[in-house]
C-alpha angles and dihedrals in degrees: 000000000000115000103203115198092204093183136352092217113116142167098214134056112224108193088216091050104144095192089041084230117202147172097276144133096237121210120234093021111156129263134238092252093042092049089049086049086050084044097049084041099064097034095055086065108024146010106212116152109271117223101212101208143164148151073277113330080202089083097062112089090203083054096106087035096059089041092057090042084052097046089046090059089052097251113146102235131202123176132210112219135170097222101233091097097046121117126165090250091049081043094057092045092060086051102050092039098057112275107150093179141018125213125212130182120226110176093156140059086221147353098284098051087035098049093046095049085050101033107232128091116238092028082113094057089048096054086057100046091051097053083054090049089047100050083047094065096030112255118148113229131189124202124241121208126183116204133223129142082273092085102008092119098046101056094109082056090054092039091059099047090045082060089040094052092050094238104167093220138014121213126196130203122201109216110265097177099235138149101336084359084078091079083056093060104132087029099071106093119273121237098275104031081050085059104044089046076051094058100043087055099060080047093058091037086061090064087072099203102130142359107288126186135176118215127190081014108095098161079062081085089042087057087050094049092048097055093054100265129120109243107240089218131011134253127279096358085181099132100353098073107341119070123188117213110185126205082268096057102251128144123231132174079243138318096286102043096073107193110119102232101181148336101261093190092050105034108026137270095241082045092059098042097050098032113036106128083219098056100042079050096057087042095062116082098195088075104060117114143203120019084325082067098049103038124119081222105065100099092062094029122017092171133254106309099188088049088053085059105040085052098038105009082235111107093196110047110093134301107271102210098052121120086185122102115168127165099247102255111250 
C-alpha cells in the first residue's frame, strides 16, 4: 500500500494534522509529469492500492488528470478528501477517472465537537453533504476518525452516524502527536484507556455491520489473536508493506513515522522500496527492542513504530502505549 501526499495545501486546519497542512503555495510540490514518471515507476513493479492524500488533493487542478493516468496503469486508486470542495460534478469525475473508494474524516459527534477538532466552521456540514454527493454517483466512501480523549466518550455516537450516513468502512486512528498533533500531546489516550478503547473496538468489529479497521494501533491484532480470531491484517505495516511518498518526493515508512528514507525522484521508487536502509531496518525483527523486542506477539503486532520515535526518537525501542508484557515464545 502506498500512501501519496499529492500537495500540503489545505483550506482547513485540523488540530491533529500531521503534515500541518496549509493554504501555500508550498515550495518543491510535485509536478504533473513527475507525478506520471512516480506513477510508471510503481506500476512497472507492482500493483498495491494507492491512498491519494494531501493536505486536499482537491486543490490540485492536475488532480483528474494523475487519477486517469493511475487507473490507466491499472493501479487501484482511493482518495482522502475533506468534503468542503466536493461537488457532483467533481463527484462523477472521480467516478469516471478511476476513484474505487472515497475517505471522510469524522472526528466529532456534531458540528460543534467536529468544527472545533478541524478548525473551520461548516467542515462538519460538509462532511455530511459529500457523503450525500458520493453515494449519488455511486462511490463508495469510509469514514476516518481519529481518536483523543476529545471524543473518546462519544465513539458509539460516531459509530452510529458512520452507519446513518451509509458509509461502507470505518477507520479509526489512534493519535500519534505529530506535525500540528503536537499541540495534542496529554490528550492522546493513556496504556490502559488505549486498550480498553482497543477492546471496545473488537467488540464493535463483531458486530459485523460494516468494514472496520484500526489504524496506529498494532496490539489491536494482538487483542484479536487473544481472543481466538484470526487478525484480518497484521500489526505496524510502516516499511514492511506501507511506504509513504510526500509532495516533495520523499519516501517514509509512512506519514507519521518522519524519518526521510530516500529521493524517490532521484533514486527509484523500487530502489527505495527494496534498498532504504530504514526500511530494511523495520523489516528486520532482530532489532526490536524493549519488551517489543522480547514479546511472543511481534510477529502480529511489533508496536507503533511511529509512536516509539515521536516519544524516544528511537523507531525501534518499544511501543510506548502497551499494558502487555509477555516472555517472546522459543
Amino acid at each position: 500500500m502506498v500512501a501519496w501526499e499529492l500537495t500540503r495545501n489545505c483550506n482547513l486546519n485540523c488540530i491533529h494534522c500531521r503534515a500541518a497542512a496549509t493554504l501555500g503555495p508550498h515550495t518543491g510540490e510535485l509536478g504533473t509529469d513527475q507525478c506520471r514518471s512516480i506513477i510508471d515507476d510503481i506500476s512497472s513493479f507492482a500493483s498495491p492500492t494507492i491512498i491519494l492524500t494531501g493536505g486536499e488533493p482537491l486543490l490540485r487542478d492536475d488532480i483528474f488528470d494523475i487519477i486517469e493516468y493511475g487507473s490507466k496503469k491499472g493501479l487501484r486508486l482511493v482518495m482522502a478528501i475533506n468534503g468542503t470542495l466536493l461537488d457532483k460534478r467533481k463527484g462523477k469525475a472521480l467516478k469516471e477517472k478511476g476513484i474505487m473508494r472515497i475517505s471522510l474524516s469524522l472526528d466529532g459527534k456534531d458540528s460543534e465537537s467536529h468544527d472545533s477538532f478541524r478548525g473551520v466552521k461548516g467542515s462538519y456540514s460538509s462532511v455530511m453533504d459529500a457523503s450525500r454527493i458520493l453515494a449519488s454517483v455511486d462511490v463508495p466512501f469510509q469514514i476516518n476518525t481519529t481518536v483523543t480523549r476529545l471524543n473518546i466518550d462519544d465513539l458509539l455516537h460516531i459509530y452510529n452516524l458512520v452507519k446513518s450516513i451509509g458509509a461502507c468502512a470505518w477507520h479509526i486512528f489512534l493519535l500519534v502527536p505529530v506535525g500540528r498533533g503536537e499541540g495534542l500531546k496529554g490528550k492522546e489516550l493513556d496504556a490502559k484507556m488505549y486498550e480498553n478503547t482497543l477492546e471496545w473496538l473488537y467488540g464493535i468489529e463483531k458486530i459485523n455491520e460494516m468494514e472496520l479497521k484500526v489504524t496506529c494501533a498494532p496490539h489491536y491484532y494482538r487483542i484479536v489473536k487473544e481472543k481466538g480470531d484470526k487478525p484480518k491484517s497484521m500489526g505496524c505495516l510502516a516499511g514492511k508493506s506501507f511506504l509513504f511518498i510526500s509532495h516533495r518526493g520523499i519516501a517514509q515508512p509512512c506519514g507519521y513515522l518522519e524519518i526521510p528514507s530516500g529521493d524517490i525522484m532521484n533514486e527509484g521508487v523500487r530502489n527505495v522500496w527494496v534498498n532504504s536502509p530504514v526500511f530494511k531496518q523495520l523489516r528486520d525483527l532482530s532489532q526490536y527492542k524493549g519488551k517489543c523486542g522480547s514479546c511472543n506477539y511481534l510477529t502480529i503486532c511489533g508496536g507503533c513504530r511511529a509512536r516509539a520515535y515521536e516519544s524516544t526518537g528511537d523507531m525501534m525501542t518499544e511501543e510506548p502505549l502497551c499494558t502487555y508484557r509477555g516472555a517472546r515464545l522459543s
